[in-house]
N, C-alpha and C positions, 0 to 999 in steps of 0.2 A: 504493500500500500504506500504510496507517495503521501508523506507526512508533511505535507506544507501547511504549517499552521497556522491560526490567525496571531500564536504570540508564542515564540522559542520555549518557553517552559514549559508549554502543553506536553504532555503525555499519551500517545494511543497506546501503548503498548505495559500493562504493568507488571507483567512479570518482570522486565527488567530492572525492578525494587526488591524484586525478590517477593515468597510466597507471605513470607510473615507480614509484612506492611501491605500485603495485599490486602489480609484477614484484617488489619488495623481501617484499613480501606473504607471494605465493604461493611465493616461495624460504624463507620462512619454516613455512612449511606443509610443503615438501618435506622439509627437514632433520628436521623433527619425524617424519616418517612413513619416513623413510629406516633407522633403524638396526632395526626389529624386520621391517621389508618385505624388508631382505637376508639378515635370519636364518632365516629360514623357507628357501627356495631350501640355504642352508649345511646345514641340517640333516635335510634329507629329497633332497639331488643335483639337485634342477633347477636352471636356471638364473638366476643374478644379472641379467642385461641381459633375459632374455626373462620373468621376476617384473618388474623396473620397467614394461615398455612395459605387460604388461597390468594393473598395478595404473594408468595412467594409463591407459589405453583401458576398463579396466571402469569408474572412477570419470567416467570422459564419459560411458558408458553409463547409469550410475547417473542421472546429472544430468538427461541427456534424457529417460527415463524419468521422472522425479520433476520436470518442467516446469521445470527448474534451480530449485527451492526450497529443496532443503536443502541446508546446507553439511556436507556430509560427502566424506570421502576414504574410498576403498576400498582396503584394503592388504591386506596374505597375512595368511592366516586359521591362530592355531595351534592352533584346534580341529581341523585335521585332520591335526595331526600322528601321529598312533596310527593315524588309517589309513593314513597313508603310510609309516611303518614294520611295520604286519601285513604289507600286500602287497608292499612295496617295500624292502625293509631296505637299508640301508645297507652296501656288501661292503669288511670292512676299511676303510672311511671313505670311499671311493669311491659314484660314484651306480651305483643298480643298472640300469642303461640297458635291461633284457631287463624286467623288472617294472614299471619307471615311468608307461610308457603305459599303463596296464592301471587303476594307482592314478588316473590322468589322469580316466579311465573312469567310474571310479567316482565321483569326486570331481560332473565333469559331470551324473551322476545327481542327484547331493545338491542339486545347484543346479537342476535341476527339483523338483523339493518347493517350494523356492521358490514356485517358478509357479504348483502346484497349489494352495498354500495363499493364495495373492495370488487366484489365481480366484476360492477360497469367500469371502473377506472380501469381496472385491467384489458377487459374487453376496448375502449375505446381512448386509454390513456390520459397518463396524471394530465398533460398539459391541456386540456379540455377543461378540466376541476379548477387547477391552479392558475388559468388564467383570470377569475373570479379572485385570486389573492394574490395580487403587486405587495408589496412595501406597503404603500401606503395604508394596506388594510388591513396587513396583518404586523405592522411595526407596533402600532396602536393598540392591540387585540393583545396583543402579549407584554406592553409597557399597561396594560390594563389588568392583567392578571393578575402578576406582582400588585398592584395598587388593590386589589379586588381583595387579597390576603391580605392586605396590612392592617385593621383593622383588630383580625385577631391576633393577631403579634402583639398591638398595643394592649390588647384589652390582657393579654396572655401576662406580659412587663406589669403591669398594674398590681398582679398580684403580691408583686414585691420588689420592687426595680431597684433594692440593694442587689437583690440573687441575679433579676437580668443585666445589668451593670456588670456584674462580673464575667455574664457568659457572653455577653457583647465586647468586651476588653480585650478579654484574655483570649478572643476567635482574630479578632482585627490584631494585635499586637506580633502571633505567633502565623499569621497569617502574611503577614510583613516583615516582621523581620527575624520569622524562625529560621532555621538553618536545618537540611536537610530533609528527617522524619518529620520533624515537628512542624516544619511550614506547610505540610500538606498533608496535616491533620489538626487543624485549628479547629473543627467542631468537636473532634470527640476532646479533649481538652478545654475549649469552652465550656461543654456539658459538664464532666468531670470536677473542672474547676468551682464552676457553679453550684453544683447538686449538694459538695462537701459544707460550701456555705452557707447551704439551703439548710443542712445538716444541724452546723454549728447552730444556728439561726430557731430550729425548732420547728424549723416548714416540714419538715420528711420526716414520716412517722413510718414504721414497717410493723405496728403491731401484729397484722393478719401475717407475715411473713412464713409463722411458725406453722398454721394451719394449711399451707397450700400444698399438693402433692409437689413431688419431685418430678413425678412421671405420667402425665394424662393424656389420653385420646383424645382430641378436639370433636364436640358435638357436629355429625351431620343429620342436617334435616333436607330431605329429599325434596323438593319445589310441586305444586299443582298449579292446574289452569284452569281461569277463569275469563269468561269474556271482556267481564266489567273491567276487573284488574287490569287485561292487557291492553284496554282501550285507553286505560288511563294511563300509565306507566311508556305505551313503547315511544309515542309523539315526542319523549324528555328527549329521545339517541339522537332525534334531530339537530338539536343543539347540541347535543354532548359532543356529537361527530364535527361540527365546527368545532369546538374548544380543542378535540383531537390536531385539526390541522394547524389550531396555532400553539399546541403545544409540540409537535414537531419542528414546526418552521423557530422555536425558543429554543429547541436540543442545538438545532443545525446552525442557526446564528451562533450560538454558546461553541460548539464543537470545529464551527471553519467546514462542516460536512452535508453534501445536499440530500438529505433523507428522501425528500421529496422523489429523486430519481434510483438511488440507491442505496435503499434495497427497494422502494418503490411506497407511496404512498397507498397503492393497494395493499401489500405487506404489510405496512403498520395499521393500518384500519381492523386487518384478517386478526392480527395477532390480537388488538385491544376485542374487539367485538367479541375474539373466540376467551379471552380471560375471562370478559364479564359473561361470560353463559355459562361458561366452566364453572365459575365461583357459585352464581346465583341459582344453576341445579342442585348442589349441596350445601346450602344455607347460607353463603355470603355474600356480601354485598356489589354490587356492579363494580366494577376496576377503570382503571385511569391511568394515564399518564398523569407521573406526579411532579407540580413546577415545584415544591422542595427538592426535590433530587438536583434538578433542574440547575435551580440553583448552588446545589454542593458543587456539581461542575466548573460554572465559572466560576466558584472560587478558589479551585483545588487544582482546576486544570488538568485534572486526569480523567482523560476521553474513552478509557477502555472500557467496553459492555459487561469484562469480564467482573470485574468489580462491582457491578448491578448485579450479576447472578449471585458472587456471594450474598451481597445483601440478602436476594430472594431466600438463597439456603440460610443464612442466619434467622429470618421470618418463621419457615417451614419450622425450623428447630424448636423455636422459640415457643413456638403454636402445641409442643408435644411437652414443653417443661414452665408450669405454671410457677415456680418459685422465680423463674427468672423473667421471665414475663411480667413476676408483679413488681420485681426491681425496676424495671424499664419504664413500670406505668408509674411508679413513686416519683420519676423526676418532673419535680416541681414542673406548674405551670407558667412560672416567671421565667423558668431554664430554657424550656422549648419557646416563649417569648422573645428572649433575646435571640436567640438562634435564630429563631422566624425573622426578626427584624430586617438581620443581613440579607438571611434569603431571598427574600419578599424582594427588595430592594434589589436586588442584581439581578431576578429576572426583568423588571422592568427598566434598569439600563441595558440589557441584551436588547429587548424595542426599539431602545434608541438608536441603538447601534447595527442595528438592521436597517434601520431607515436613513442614517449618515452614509453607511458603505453602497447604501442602491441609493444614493442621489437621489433620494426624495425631495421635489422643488416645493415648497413650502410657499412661494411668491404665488404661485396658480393657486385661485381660489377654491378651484375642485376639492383640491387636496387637504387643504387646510379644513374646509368644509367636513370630509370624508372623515378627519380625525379628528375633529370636533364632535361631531354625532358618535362615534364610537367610544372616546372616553367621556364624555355628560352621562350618556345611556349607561353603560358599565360601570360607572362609578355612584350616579346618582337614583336608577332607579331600586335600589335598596332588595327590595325582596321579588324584584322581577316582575313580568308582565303576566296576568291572569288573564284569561278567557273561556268561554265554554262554547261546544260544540255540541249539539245531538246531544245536550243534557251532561254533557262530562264538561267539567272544568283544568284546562288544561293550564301550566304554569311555566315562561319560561323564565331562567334565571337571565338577570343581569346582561352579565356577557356573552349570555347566548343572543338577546334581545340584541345589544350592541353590535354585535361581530352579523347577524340578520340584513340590521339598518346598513351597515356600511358593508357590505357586498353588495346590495340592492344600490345604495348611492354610485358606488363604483362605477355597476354596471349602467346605470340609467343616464348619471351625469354627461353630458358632452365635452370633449377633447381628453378623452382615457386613449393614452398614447402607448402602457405598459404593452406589452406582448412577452410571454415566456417562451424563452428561446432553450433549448436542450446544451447542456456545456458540453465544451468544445475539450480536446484534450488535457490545453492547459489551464481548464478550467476545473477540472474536475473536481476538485476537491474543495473547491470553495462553497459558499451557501449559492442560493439562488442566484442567476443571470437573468437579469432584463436589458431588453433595449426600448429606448426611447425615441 
C-alpha cells in the first residue's frame, strides 16, 4: 500500500510497534467506545454484556466485509432510540421484556435497507450516490456531528470538572509532548489518570464489585415481527444511512484514504446494515459507525483497522467477564466527559479540513447557503423533526433532518459545478477528488 499521508506521523501499519502496544492500542479504542455503547442498552432495557459482545462481533463483521480497510468500530446506534421507545417503552424504568423483541424486529428490518441500498451502488456505482455529497455537504454534516456530541461531553464534565480537568490535561499534554509509547496513548492515560482522582475524590464506588461473577454468558433474546413495529422502526435506516456516508467521508478525511472507492461505499453500507441485523436478531441494539473512534484516530494517528479489531475482541471479552465490565462502567462520568471533549472537537475540525483541502469557495452564495441550512438544522433542531404517516409517527433526528435539507439544496440550487471524478493513480490515496 502506498503510505502517503496526510501528516508523516501517521501510522497504517501497527505491528511495526510491536504486538504489546498494539493491545495498549486497541484498549484504547475500547475505552473511547465504551461509555455511549453502554448507554444505549441503559436507556431502551437491553442488555449491557449482550450490547458489548455484539458491538465487537458486528464490528469483525464490518471488517471482513470491508476486506479489513477501514478502521472503524461499530457501536449502539442512538438513532434508534425513538423506535425503541414507540414500541418498547420503558415500564416505570424497567425493560419492557413482552415488547423488546418485536422492536429487535424491526430494528433487523432497518438493517436490510442497508443491503438493498449496498446492492444499487454496487449494481450502478458509488459515483451516482456521491455525486449528491461534494465538500460542501458533507464538510458541514461531519463539523456537525462532532458539535451534535458536544453537548454530552459538557453535561458528562459537569459532573465534576476537577476529574474532567485532569483527563482533559493529562490527554493534551502526553499527546504533545509525550515521547514514544506515551504520545500515542494519551487517552488511556487521561482515563487512568483521571479515574485515580475520581478515586481519591470519593466519585468511584465498586461496592457491587464483590457480587459480580467472574465468568457469565451474555443474555440472548431471539427478535419477533410485527407489522406495526417494522412500520415504525425501519423509515429511522433512512437517515441513519446518511449519517453512515458522513461518517465514512470523517474516517477518510481523518485517514488521507478514499473509503468511498476502496473498499467501496457498497462494502461499508453491506458491513454496517449486516452488524445491525446481526446484533438486533439476538437482543442488541442496531450498530454504527462510531465518530468517538473516529476521533481517537486523529488524534493518535494510527490508521491500522487492525487495532479496531482488537478493540472488537476486547468488547467480545468483556461481554463474557462481568467483574471487569463493571470496572469499565465505574469510570466516572466526568472521565468519559473530558475525553469526549477532545473527541467531539476533532471530528469536527476533520469538517473543516475536508472542506479547506477541496477548495470549498465560500464567496458563492450557494454554498454558504448549503452550510448554513445544514448546521442551524443539526444543531438547532434539538430532538429532530416529527411526522406521521398512515397513522405512524415517524421521527427524524437532527442530523438526519440536516444532512436531508442540504442534499436536496445541493441538488436543487443552481451553479453546482462539483462532479466526482474516480482518482487517478496519483491520486489514490488521498480522500475524495472533485473538479470544479
Amino acid at each position: 500500500m502506498n503510505n502517503n499521508t496526510l501528516n508523516d506521523e501517521a501510522v497504517y501499519d501497527a505491528t511495526t510497534l510491536g504486538y504489546p502496544k498494539m493491545l495498549v492500542l486497541g484498549l484504547q479504542h475500547t475505552f473511547a467506545m465504551f461509555g455511549a455503547t453502554v448507554l444505549v442498552p441503559l436507556l431502551t432495557g437491553l442488555d449491557v454484556s449482550t450490547t458489548l459482545l455484539f458491538a465487537g462481533l458486528g464490528t469483525l463483521l464490518f471488517h471482513l466485509v470491508t476486506k479489513g480497510k477501514v478502521p472503524a468500530f461499530l457501536g449502539s446506534s442512538f438513532a434508534f432510540l425513538g423506535g425503541y421507545a414507540a414500541v418498547a417503552p420503558l415500564i416505570d424504568g424497567k425493560p419492557n421484556t413482552e415488547m423488546l423483541p418485536y422492536a429487535a424486529g424491526g430494528v433487523f428490518c432497518a438493517g436490510l435497507l442497508y443491503v438493498v441500498l449496498a446492492a444499487f451502488i454496487k449494481f450502478y456505482g458509488s459515483e451516482k450516490v456521491m455525486h449528491f455529497f461534494p465538500p460542501v455537504v458533507t464538510g458541514p454534516i461531519i463539523i456537525a456531528i462532532g458539535l451534535n456530541l458536544a453537548p454530552s461531553a459538557i453535561n458528562n464534565c459537569k459532573a465534576d470538572w476537577r476529574v474532567a480537568l485532569v483527563a482533559i490535561v493529562v490527554t493534551i499534554v502526553f499527546n504533545i509532548w509525550g515521547k514514544g509509547m506515551l504520545k500515542i496513548i494519551p487517552i488511556v492515560l487521561g482515563v487512568v489518570s483521571s479515574y485515580i482522582v475520581a478515586v481519591l475524590l470519593g466519585d468511584v464506588t465498586l461496592t457491587e464489585f464483590g457480587s459480580k461473577a467472574i465468568v457469565a454468558l451474555p443474555p440472548i433474546t431471539l427478535m419477533k415481527f410485527d407489522a406495526s413495529a417494522i412500520i415504525t422502526i425501519m423509515p429511522i435506516a433512512l437517515a441513519t444511512m446518511m449519517e453512515h456516508i458522513g461518517d465514512i467521508n470523517a474516517i477518510g478525511a481523518t485517514t488521507g484514504h478514499n473509503y468511498i472507492k476502496d473498499p467501496g461505499l457498497h462494502r461499508t453500507l453491506l458491513g454496517d446494515g449486516l452488524a445491525t441485523a446481526l446484533a438486533s436478531a439476538f437482543g442488541g441494539p442496531a450498530n454504527t459507525t462510531y465518530g468517538e473512534n473516529t476521533g481517537v484516530l486523529a488524534l493518535t494517528k494510527i490508521y491500522d483497522p487492525k487495532v479496531i479489531e482488537i478493540a472488537a475482541c476486547f468488547a467480545i471479552l468483556l461481554s463474557f467477564v462481568p467483574k471487569v465490565g463493571y470496572l469499565i462502567e465505574s469510570v466516572p462520568a466526568a472521565t468519559i466527559g473530558g475525553i469526549s471533549l477532545i473527541l467531539y472537537g476533532m471530528i469536527s475540525a476533520v469538517g473543516i479540513r475536508n472542506m479547506v483541502e477541496n477548495h470549498v469557495d465560500f464567496s458563492r452564495s450557494r454554498n454558504t447557503i448549503i452550510a448554513a441550512l445544514i448546521l442551524v438544522l443539526a444543531l438547532g433542531l434539538g430532538d429532530g423533526l416529527s411526522f406521521t404517516i398512515a397513522g405512524t409517527t415517524i421521527t427524524l433526528s437532527a442530523l438526519a433532518t440536516a444532512s436531508i435539507v442540504g442534499i436536496l439544496a445541493n441538488a436543487i440550487l443552481p451553479g453546482n459545478e462539483y462532479v466526482f471524478k474516480e482518482d487517478t493513480e496519483d491520486e489514490k490515496d488521498k480522500f475524495q477528488t472533485y473538479e470544479v
